[in-house]
Structures are given as structure tokens and as C-alpha cells.
C-alpha positions in Angstrom: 0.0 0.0 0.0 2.9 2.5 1.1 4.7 1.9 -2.1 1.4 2.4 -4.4 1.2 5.9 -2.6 4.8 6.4 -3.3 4.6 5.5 -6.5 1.5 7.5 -7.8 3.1 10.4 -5.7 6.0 10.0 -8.1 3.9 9.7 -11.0 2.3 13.0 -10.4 6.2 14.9 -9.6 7.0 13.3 -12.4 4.3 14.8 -15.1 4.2 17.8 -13.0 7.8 17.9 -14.4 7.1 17.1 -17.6 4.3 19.5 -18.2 6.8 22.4 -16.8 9.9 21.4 -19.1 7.1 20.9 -22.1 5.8 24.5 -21.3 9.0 25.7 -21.3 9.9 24.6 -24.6 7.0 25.8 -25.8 7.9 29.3 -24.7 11.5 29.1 -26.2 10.1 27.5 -29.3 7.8 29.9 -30.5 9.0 33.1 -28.1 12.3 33.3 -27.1 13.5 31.8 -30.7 11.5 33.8 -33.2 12.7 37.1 -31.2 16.4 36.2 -31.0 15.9 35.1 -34.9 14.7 38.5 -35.4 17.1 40.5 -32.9 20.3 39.1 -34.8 19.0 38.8 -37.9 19.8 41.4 -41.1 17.7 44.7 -40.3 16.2 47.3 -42.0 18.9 50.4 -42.8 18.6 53.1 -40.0 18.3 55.9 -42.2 19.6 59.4 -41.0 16.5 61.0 -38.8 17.9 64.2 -39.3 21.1 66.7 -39.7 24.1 65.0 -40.6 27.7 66.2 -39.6 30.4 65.2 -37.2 29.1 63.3 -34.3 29.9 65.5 -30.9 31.3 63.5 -28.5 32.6 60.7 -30.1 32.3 57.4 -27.3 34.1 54.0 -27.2 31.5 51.2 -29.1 30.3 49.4 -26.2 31.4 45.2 -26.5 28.9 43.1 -28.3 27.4 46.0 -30.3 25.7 45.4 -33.8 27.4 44.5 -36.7 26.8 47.1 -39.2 26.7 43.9 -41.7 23.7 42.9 -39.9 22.1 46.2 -38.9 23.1 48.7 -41.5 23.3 52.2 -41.4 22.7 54.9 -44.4 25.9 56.2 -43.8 28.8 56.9 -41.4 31.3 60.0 -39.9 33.4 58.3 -38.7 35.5 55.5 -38.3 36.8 54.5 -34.8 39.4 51.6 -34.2 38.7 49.4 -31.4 42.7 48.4 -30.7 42.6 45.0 -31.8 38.9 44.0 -31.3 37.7 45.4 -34.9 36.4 48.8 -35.8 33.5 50.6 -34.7 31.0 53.4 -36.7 29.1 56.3 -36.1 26.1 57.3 -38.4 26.3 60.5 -40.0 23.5 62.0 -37.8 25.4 60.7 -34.6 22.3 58.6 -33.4 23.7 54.7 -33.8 27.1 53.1 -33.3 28.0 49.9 -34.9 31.2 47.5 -34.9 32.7 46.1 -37.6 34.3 42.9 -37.4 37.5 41.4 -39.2 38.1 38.1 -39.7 41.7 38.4 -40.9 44.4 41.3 -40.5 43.5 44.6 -42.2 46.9 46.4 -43.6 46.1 49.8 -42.3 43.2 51.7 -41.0 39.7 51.4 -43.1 39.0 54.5 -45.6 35.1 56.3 -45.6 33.7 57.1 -49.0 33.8 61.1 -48.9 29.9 60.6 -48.2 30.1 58.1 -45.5 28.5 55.5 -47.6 31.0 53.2 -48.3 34.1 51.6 -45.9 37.0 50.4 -48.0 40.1 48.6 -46.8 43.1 46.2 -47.6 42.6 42.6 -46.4 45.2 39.9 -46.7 48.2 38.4 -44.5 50.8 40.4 -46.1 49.8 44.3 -47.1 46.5 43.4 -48.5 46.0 41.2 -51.5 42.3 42.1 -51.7 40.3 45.2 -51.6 36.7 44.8 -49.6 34.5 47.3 -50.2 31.5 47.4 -47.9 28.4 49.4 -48.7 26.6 50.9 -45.4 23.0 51.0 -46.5 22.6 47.4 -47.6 25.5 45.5 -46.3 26.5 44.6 -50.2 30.2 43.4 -49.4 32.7 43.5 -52.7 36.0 42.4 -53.7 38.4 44.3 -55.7 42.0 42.8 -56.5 44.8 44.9 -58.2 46.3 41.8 -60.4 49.8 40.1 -58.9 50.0 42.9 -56.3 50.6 44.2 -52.8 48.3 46.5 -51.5 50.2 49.5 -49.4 47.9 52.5 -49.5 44.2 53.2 -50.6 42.1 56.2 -51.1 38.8 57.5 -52.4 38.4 59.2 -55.5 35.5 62.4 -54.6 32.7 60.7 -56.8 33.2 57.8 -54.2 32.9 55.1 -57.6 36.6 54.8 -58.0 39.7 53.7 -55.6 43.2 54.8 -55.8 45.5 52.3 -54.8 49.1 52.0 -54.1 50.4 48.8 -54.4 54.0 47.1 -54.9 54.3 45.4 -58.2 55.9 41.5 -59.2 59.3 43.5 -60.0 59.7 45.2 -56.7 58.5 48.6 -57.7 55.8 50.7 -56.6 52.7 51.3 -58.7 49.3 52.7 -58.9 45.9 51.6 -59.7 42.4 53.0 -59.9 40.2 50.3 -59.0 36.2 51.4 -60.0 33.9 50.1 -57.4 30.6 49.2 -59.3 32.5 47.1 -62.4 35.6 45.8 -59.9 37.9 47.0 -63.4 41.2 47.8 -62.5 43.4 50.2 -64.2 47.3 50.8 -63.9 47.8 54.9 -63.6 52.0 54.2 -63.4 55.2 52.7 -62.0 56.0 56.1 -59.8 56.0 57.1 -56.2 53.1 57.2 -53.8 50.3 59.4 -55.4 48.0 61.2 -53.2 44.4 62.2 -53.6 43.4 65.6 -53.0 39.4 66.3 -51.7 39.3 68.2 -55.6 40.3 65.0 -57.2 43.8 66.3 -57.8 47.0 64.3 -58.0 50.3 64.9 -56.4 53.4 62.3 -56.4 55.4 62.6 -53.1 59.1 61.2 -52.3 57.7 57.8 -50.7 58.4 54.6 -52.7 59.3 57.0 -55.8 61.5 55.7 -59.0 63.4 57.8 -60.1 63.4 56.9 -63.7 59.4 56.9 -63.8 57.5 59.6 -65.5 54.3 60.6 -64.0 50.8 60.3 -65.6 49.6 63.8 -66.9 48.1 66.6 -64.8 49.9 64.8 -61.8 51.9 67.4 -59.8 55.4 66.4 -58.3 56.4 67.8 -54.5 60.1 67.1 -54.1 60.2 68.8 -51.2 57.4 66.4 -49.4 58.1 64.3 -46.5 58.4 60.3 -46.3 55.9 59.9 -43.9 53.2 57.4 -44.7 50.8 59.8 -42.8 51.0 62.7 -45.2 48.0 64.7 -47.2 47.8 66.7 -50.2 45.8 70.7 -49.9 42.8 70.6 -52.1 44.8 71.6 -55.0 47.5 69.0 -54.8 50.2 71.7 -54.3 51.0 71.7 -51.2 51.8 68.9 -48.0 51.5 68.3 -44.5 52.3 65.8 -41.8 53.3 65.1 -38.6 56.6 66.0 -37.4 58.4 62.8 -35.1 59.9 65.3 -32.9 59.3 67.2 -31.2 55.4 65.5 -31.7 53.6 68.4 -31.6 54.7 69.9 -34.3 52.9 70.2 -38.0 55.4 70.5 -41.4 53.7 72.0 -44.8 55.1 72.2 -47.6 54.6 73.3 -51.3 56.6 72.8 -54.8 58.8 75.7 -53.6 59.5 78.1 -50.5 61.1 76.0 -47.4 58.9 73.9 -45.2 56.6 75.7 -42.3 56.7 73.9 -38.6 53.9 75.1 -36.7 53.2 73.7 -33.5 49.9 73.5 -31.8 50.3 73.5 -28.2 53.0 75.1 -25.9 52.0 72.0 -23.4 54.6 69.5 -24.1 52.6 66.7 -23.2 50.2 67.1 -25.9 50.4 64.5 -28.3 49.8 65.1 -32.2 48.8 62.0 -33.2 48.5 62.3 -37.3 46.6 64.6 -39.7 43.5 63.1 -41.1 42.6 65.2 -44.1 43.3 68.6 -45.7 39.8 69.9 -46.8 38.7 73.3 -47.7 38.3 74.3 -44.3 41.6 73.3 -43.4 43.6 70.7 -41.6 42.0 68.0 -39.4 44.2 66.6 -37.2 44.1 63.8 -34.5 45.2 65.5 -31.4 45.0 63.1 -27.9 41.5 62.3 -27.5 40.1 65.6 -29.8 40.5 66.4 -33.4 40.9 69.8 -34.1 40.8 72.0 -37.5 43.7 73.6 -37.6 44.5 77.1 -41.0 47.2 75.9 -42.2 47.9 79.9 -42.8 47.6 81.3 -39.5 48.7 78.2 -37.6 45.3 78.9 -35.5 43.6 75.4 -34.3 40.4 74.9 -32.4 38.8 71.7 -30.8 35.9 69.9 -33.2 35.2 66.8 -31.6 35.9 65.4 -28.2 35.9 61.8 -27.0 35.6 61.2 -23.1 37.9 58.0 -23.5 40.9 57.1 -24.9 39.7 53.9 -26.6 37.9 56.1 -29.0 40.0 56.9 -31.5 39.3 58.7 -34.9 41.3 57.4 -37.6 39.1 58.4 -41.0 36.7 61.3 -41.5 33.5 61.1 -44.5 35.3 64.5 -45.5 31.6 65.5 -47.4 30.6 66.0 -44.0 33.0 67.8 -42.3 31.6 71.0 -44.4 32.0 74.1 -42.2 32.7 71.5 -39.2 29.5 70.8 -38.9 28.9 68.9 -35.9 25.9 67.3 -34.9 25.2 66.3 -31.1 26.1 62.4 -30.4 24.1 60.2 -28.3 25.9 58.0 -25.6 25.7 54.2 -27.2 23.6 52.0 -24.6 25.2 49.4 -22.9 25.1 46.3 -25.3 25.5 44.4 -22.1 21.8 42.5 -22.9 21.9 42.9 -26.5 22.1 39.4 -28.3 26.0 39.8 -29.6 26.9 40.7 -26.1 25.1 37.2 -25.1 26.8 35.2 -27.8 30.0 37.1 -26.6 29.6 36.3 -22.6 28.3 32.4 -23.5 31.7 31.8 -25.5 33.1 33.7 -22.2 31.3 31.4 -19.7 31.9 28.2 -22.3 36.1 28.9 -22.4 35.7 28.9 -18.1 33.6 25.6 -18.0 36.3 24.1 -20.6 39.0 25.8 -18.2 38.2 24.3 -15.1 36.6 20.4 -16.2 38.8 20.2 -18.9 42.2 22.0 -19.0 42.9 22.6 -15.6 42.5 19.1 -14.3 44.5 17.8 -17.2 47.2 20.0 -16.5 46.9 18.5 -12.9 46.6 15.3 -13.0 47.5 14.7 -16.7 45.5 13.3 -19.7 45.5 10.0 -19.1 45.2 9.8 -15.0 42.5 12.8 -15.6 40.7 10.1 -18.3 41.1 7.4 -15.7 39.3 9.4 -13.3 36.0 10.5 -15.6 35.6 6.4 -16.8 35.7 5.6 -12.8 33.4 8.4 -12.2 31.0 7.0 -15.0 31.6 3.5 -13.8 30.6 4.4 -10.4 27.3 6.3 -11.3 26.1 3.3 -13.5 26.6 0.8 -10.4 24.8 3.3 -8.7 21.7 3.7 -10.9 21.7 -0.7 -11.0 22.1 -0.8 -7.9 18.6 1.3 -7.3 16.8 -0.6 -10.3 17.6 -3.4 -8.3 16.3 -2.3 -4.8 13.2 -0.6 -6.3 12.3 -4.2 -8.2 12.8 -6.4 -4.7 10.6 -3.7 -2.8 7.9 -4.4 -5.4 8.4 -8.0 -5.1 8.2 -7.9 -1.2 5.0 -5.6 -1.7 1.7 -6.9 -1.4 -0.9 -6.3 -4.4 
């Protein structure tokens, strides 16, 4: 009698159980799923909702933020590099922040279309072999290759259809190619030195990688006076140069086709660090100064603070230059914690997957070793199957011993 109690009361636990776990599933199945499906699935482009500029501040991109492959954007300012972890965006109206992930080594920093609209960089193990070129508004990924070649610089043509890029030929010797962007055609311009891109669409060869003997495509002006650095632009009308002087580093050179080179610094605090200059547009000079970039006349030496960034970890390294018009800036909201958000989960169950495998897998193998550690989970398995006989067994005498 005691056992049929027992056994009905186990009955009921156990479909009590089963009708919890089935409701469960039920709940996962057709809620939890469909909504995660949706959450990390391609979405709609978030299209600009109003004034587009400069985003002011700029903020780190919180971990496990969108993909802009799976949530595009219409367009972005600016790019930000996330030290190892990737890239992040900001839309051009300073309202959405989105990562970009890499899945191999990118040879330099990504370059914005000069309308935001397009992200282009070298990918490859070695300087870039292939040219991606990412569309914001729809995610369309391309692939543009510059035949039996190196990739060492790339830049963006103003009508943001063609590329201009640098690449080190077969033979050893520097050459350049503009690649067009809707056809992937890819045209040799010359065997010269590094040719820069102006915001006009002008050309100027500087002394980096040149050949002495080559002769330079026409309309293409020459600055021998130009510096080396890989980090130099060209004014809007090719004639003139600028960098960033090594030391002391806060220090800008320009230069022209003639007249000696100007140094103007742009800070009597020594600890000020100019990072680089990231374009010469018609307003003047952007440069990357600490955690600020600043627009500096390249006339009166004059500079004045554009954007600001309340962290260190984000870091400008390209402009859309079409909307850095009259540095127009527009205000930038703070990203919300992606904490919750379903990359951040994938992130933080690979986390919490890597400690289980840590501490039942590689740590007690690193203890004990493979084979004791092996010896150990079969006795463990052993033991819980003589276990679970051993209560078979005692639950079919008690029903043998038990009345009817």
C-alpha cells in the first residue's frame, strides 16, 4: 500500500515535471527563438533622422554591439578603431554606433567614401592582397584585386565610384591603380611614387616609394620637397603637404613645390600628443590631437577643438570628409550598454563556455595529466552506472516484497 502511494506520488512529480519542461519549450520555441531570430538577424537600414555632420562626442562602441553587416546604417562620420577588437562606426547623424568585425588582418586603417557610404580597406596576411569594399546601406560586401600585387595605401576618389591604390608590383617597384567600385575594373595609372588624392580630385606624387626613372601620368603634380611619412595629405589643390613632425610630436610641417617647409606647433604643453593629420579639406587641416580632433589654418597656424571623445579607446582614424563641411557637428548620443543585447550574449556564453572548458577540462588535465584525468572520468562513470543498477535493483525487490 505505502509503495502504491509512493509510486502514484512519483507519478504525479514526475508529469508535473514534464508539463513544466514541455511549457518551457514551448515558450523558447515559439517566443524566445523567433525574437532572437529577429534581434540578430539582417535589419532594416537606420536611415539618418535628421542633420548629418560630425558626431559631438565621439564614445568608445560598447562590446557586443551590432554588426553594421547585420544592422546597416545609411551612412557613417566616422571610423573608430577598437585596438585589436575590430572597428566601430558612427552614423552621419550621430544617433547609432555599430562595430565592424574582421576576420583576418586589415593592412592599415579602413577609408570612408567622402559621403560616408561606403568603408574600404586592404585585407590579406601580407599588405593586403584584396580590396573589400562594404556598402553601409545594404550591407553589399565586394571584392576588388589589383592583379599580382601588394596592396600599401588606398584612397577614395570624390565621386566615391573609384579607388586609388598603391600597391607594390611582381618587380619590386611601386605602382598605382584605380580600381572602379561598381564594375571591380582595375586600371594601372603608373610605376611612380606614392600618389595622393586631394578632396578636388587632384594628384600629387610625393618622395615615398618614388622611381626615379618613372615619368608621371599627366596633370599629376610632383612635391620634391614632401616628406616620407606614410601619414601625409595633399591641400585641395595637390600643391601643397603636410604631416606630422616625429619630434618634437607636436609639431605640423607644410610644404609646397617651392619656398622652405613651415613647422607650426599646436600647443606650448609638451605633453600634448599630435597623433596624425587626417585630411586637408577646404576648411583646413584635421588633425588627430590626444583624444580631440581639431581643425587647424594651415595659414595662421590657428587650431580649435571639433570633436571630443571622453575615452581614450575612441579613437578617430578616418573622417566622410563631405561632412566635415564648415565642421558641422551634430550632437552624439551616448551608445547604450550592449551588455543584454544578443551579440553581447553570444560574446559572454563563449566567455562562460572557455571557463567551464577551463576548469573540467584543461585545468584538471594540466593536474593530473590526460590519461590519469581520463582514468578518473571512466571511474566516475563507472561508479554512477553501479549506482543507478544498484537502485533498479532495490526498487524491483521492494515491489516484489510488496503486497498487491
Amino acid at each position: 500500500m505505502g509503495w502504491g502511494i509512493a509510486h502514484r506520488r512519483g507519478r504525479v512529480f514526475l508529469l508535473s515535471v514534464l508539463a513544466v519542461v514541455a511549457a518551457l519549450t514551448a515558450v523558447v520555441a515559439f517566443v524566445a527563438v523567433p525574437a532572437y531570430l529577429k534581434a540578430v538577424g539582417p535589419q532594416p537600414v537606420q536611415a539618418s533622422s535628421g542633420p548629418t555632420g560630425l558626431p559631438e562626442p565621439v564614445y568608445p562602441v560598447p562590446d557586443g554591439t551590432a554588426d553594421v553587416r547585420d544592422r546597416p546604417i545609411e551612412a557613417a562620420s566616422v571610423v573608430l578603431d577598437e585596438e585589436g577588437a575590430g572597428f566601430g562606426l558612427v552614423s552621419a547623424d550621430g544617433r547609432a554606433y555599430r562595430s565592424l568585425a574582421v576576420t583576418t588582418p586589415i593592412r592599415r586603417y579602413p577609408v570612408l567614401s567622402p559621403d560616408g557610404r561606403s568603408l574600404a580597406w586592404w585585407d590579406g596576411q601580407e599588405y593586403g592582397r584584396e580590396v573589400h569594399v562594404l556598402r553601409l546601406v545594404d550591407a553589399h560586401e565586394s571584392i576588388l584585386s589589383v592583379p599580382r600585387s601588394r596592396g600599401r595605401d588606398l584612397q577614395w576618389y570624390p565621386d566615391g565610384q573609384r579607388l586609388l591604390a598603391t600597391v607594390v608590383a611582381p618587380d619590386g617597384r611601386p605602382a598605382s591603380w584605380t580600381l572602379d567600385v561598381g564594375s571591380g575594373a582595375a586600371k594601372e595609372l603608373c610605376h611612380c611614387g606614392r600618389l595622393l588624392l586631394s578632396t578636388s580630385g587632384a594628384l600629387a606624387e610625393v618622395p615615398l616609394w618614388r622611381d626615379p626613372q618613372a615619368s608621371l601620368p599627366p596633370g599629376v603634380i610632383r612635391l620634391p620637397s614632401a616628406t616620407t611619412d606614410a601619414d601625409v595629405v595633399v591641400a585641395p589643390d595637390a600643391r601643397s603637404w603636410a604631416s606630422v613632425e616625429d619630434v618634437p610630436s607636436d609639431v605640423v610641417a607644410i610644404g609646397g613645390i617651392t619656398g622652405p617647409t613651415r613647422r607650426i606647433s599646436i600647443s606650448a604643453d609638451p605633453l600634448v600628443n599630435l597623433k596624425n593629420v587626417l585630411a586637408w579639406t577646404a576648411d583646413g587641416l584635421w588633425l588627430k590631437v590626444d583624444t580631440t580632433v581639431r581643425l587647424m589654418d594651415p595659414n595662421t597656424g590657428r587650431s580649435r577643438v571639433v570633436l571630443t571623445s571622453p575615452s581614450a579607446n575612441a579613437d578617430v582614424v578616418d573622417l566622410a570628409v563631405s561632412l566635415t563641411t564648415s565642421a558641422a557637428t551634430v550632437s552624439a548620443a551616448k551608445p547604450p550598454s550592449a551588455r543584454f543585447m544578443p551579440a553581447a550574449l553570444r560574446q559572454e556564453a563563449k566567455q562562460i563556455g572557455g571557463l567551464l572548458h577551463f576548469l573540467f577540462i584543461w585545468l584538471p588535465v594540466a593536474i593530473f595529466g590526460r590519461v590519469v584525468y581520463g582514468l578518473i572520468l571512466a571511474a566516475v562513470v563507472v561508479a554512477w552506472v553501479a549506482m543507478w543498477l544498484r537502485s533498479r535493483r532495490r526498487v524491483a525487490r521492494v515491489r516484489r516484497q510488496t503486497p498487491s
